[in-house]
N, C-alpha and C positions, 0 to 999 in steps of 0.2 A: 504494500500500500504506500501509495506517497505521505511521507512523514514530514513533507511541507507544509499538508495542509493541518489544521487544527484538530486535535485527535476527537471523538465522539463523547461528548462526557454522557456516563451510564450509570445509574442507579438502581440497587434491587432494594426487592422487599421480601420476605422470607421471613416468617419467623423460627426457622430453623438454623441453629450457628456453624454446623456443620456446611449446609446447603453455602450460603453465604461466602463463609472461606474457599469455598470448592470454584464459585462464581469470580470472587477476586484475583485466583491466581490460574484461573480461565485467561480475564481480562487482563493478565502479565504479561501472556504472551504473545501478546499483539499490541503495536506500535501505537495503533491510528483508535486503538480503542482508552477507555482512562475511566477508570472506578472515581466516580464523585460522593458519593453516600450509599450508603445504609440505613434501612430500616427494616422494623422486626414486624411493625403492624399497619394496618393502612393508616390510622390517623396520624401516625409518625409519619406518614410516608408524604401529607399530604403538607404537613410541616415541612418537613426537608425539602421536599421538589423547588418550595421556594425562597428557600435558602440557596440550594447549590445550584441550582438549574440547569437540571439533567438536559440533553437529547432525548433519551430512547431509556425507558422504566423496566426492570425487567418484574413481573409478578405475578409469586405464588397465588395460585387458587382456593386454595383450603389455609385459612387463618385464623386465629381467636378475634374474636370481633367483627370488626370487615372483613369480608372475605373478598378474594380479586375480583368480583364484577360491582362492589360495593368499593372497592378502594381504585381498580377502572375510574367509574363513574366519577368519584371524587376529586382524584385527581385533576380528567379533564374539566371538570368545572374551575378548577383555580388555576390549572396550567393546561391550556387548551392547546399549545404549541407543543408539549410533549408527546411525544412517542410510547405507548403503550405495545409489550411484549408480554405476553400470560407464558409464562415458563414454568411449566407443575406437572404433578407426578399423575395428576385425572384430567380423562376426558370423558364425555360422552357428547350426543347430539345437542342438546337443550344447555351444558355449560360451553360449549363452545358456541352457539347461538348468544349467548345473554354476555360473553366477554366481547362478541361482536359489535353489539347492539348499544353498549356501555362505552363504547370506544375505542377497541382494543385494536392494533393494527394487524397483530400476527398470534400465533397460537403455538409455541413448542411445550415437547416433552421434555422431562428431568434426562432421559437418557439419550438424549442429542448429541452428537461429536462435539468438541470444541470449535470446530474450523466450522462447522451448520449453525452453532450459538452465532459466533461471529457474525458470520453472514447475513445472519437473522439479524441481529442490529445494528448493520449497515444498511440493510432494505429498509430494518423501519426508521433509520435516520432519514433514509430518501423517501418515505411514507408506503415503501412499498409492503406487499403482505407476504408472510411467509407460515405457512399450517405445516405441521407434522405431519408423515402419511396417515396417522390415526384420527388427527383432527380435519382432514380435509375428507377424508371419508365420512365423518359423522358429518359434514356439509351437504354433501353429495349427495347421502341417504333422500335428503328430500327433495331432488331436482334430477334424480336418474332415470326415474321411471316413463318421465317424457320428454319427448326431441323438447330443443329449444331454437326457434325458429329466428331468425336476427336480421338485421336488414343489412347491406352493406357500409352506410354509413355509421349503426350502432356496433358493428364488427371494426371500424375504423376508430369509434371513439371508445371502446371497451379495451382495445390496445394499449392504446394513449393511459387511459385511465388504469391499468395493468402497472406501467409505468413510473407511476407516482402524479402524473402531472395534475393540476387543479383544473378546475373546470376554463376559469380564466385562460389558461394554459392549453387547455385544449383546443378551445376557441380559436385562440391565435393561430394554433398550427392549422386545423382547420381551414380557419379564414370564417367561423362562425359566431357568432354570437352567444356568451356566456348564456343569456335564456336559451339557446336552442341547444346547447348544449348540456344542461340543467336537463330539461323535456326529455335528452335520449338517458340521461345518466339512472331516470326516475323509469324511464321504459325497459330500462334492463333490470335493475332491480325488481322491479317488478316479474320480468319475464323468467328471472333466475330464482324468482322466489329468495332473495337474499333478505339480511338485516340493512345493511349500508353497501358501502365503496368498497371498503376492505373483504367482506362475504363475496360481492361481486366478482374482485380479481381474482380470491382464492377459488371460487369455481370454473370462473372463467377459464386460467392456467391448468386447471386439475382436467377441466374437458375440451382443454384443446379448444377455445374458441377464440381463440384472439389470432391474427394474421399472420 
């Protein structure tokens, strides 16, 4: 990675001390990556984010008190620029739905490689989405059983949107208009039967529909 540019500052939340330390000297060994905080619980977490001011959060699922679609949620209400990462040992369909739905950008498991962590939060520093094969499955589940029909230009702007880019961002490349671009963003969703943006890409790339 170019180590000119400014490394990723990352933050977890875990209330496990174990998980934690395993996380920190993950993010040792890579340059462009940089451990900014710790926290054990979400409302710690919701404190810290705006002290240190993460990029990209990494958070556990299962916690005493808030639990990650509850400390999700809270986050981006106070720090709506951050990057949400759900990194925990459960999944099923309905909690990778509600981390989606709550904000989350991406979806991994505890038993990820170090170099797929990474990667994972560099995608979600560029806002892009990144599921486990476990959790892009329990997406699937409810969008497999019928074609999904797309038109050439919401196959053009589902790409784009794969990508990371913003809708404004879209538009431009395009040469469209941020509302018309809004219109296809809400007719995929729909048509993907997603929660948001991030449900959208992650099916999108799991079924091969982007260009």
């Amino acid at each position: 990675m170019n180590s000119e540019q400014d490394p990723i500052r990352v933050m977890t939340v875990d209330d496990h001390e174990i998980m934690r330390t395993g996380i920190r000297f993950v993010l040792l060994a890579f340059d462009d990556l940089k451990l900014v905080g710790e926290a054990r619980r979400g409302d710690e977490a919701v404190r810290l984010c705006q002290e240190v001011k993460p990029d990209v959060i990494l958070v556990d699922m299962k916690m005493p008190g808030m639990d990650g679609v509850q400390t999700t949620a809270a986050i981006k209400d106070e720090c709506p620029q951050v990057q949400i990462l759900i990194l925990t040992s459960f999944h099923d369909r309905e909690l990778v739905r509600q981390a989606m739905r709550a904000g989350a950008v991406g979806y991994l498991l505890k038993d990820a490689s170090k170099e797929d962590l990474a990667a994972a939060v560099r995608a979600a520093k560029a806002g892009q989405t990144t599921f486990s094969p476990e959790a892009a499955e329990d997406l699937l589940s409810d969008s497999a059983d019928s074609a999904i029909e797309l038109t050439d230009r919401e196959r053009e702007v589902l790409t784009l949107l794969t990508k990371g880019m913003s809708n404004k961002e879209i538009g431009k490349h395009l040469n469209r208009s941020p509302f018309t671009v809004r219109h296809h963003v809400s007719q995929l969703i729909k048509k993907l039967g997603a929660a948001n943006r991030a449900e959208v890409a992650a099916i999108a790339v799991e079924r091969g529909l982007i260009l």
